[in-house]
C-alpha positions in Angstrom: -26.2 -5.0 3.0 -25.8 -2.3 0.4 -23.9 -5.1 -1.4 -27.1 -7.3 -1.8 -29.3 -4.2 -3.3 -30.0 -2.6 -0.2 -33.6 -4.3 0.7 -35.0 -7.5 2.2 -31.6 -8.8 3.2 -31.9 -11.8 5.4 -28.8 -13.6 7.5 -27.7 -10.2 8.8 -26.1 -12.8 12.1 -25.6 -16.3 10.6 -22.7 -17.9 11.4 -21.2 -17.2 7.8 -22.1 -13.8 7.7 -20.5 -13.3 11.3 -17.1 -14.8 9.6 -17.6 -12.4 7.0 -17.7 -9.7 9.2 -14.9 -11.2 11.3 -12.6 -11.6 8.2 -13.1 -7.9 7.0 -12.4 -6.5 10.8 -9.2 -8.7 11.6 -11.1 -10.1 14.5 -13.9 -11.7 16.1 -17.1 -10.3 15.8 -20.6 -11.9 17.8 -24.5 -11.9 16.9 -24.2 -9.6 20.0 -22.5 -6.6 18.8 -24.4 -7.0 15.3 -27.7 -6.5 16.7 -26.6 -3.6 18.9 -25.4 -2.0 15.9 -28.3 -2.9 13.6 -30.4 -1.1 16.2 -28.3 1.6 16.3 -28.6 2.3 12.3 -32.2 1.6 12.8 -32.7 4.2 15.1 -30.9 6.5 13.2 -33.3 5.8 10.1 -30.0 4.2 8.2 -31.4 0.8 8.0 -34.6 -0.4 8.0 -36.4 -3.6 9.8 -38.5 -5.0 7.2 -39.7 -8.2 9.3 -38.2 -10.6 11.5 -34.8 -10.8 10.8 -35.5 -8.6 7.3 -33.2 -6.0 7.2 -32.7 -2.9 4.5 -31.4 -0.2 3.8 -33.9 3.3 4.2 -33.0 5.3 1.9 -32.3 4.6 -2.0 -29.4 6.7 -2.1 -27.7 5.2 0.2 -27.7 2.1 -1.4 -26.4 4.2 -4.7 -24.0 6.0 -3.4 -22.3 2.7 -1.9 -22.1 1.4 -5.4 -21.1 4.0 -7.2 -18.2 4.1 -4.9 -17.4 0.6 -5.0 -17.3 0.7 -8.6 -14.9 4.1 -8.5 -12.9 1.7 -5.9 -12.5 -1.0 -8.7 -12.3 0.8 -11.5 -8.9 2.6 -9.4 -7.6 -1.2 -8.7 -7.0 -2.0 -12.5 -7.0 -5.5 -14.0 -3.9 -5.9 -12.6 -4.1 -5.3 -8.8 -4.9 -9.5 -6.7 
């Protein structure tokens, strides 16, 4: 999510998302155990529901603070890391 910009992020459980998810975890993950934890980072005021099936993130922040580490994480790969 915070890789999109943070807000208005749509497709949170289609079936190519839920590979992406799948791929970064090592194993297979279901629309069911995305919604429970998109409800659970809702109701800890992570994420926001913006509409139906609209999801982002609450606070600004944390959207920065995700990309400034991703960045810090590239930057410390090099151009020569695959």
């Amino acid at each position: 999510m915070c890789k999109q910009g943070g807000q208005g992020v749509k497709k949170l459980f289609s079936a190519a998302t839920l590979d992406e998810y799948s791929v970064e975890l090592g194993r297979l993950v279901g629309a069911e155990e995305i919604q429970k934890v998109a409800n659970m980072l809702v109701d800890s005021n992570i994420l926001a529901r913006d509409g139906h099936g609209i999801y982002g993130v609450s606070d600004p922040f944390v959207a920065e603070a995700y990309s400034s580490r991703a960045n810090v994480l590239k930057t410390l790969e090099g151009p020569y890391q695959s």
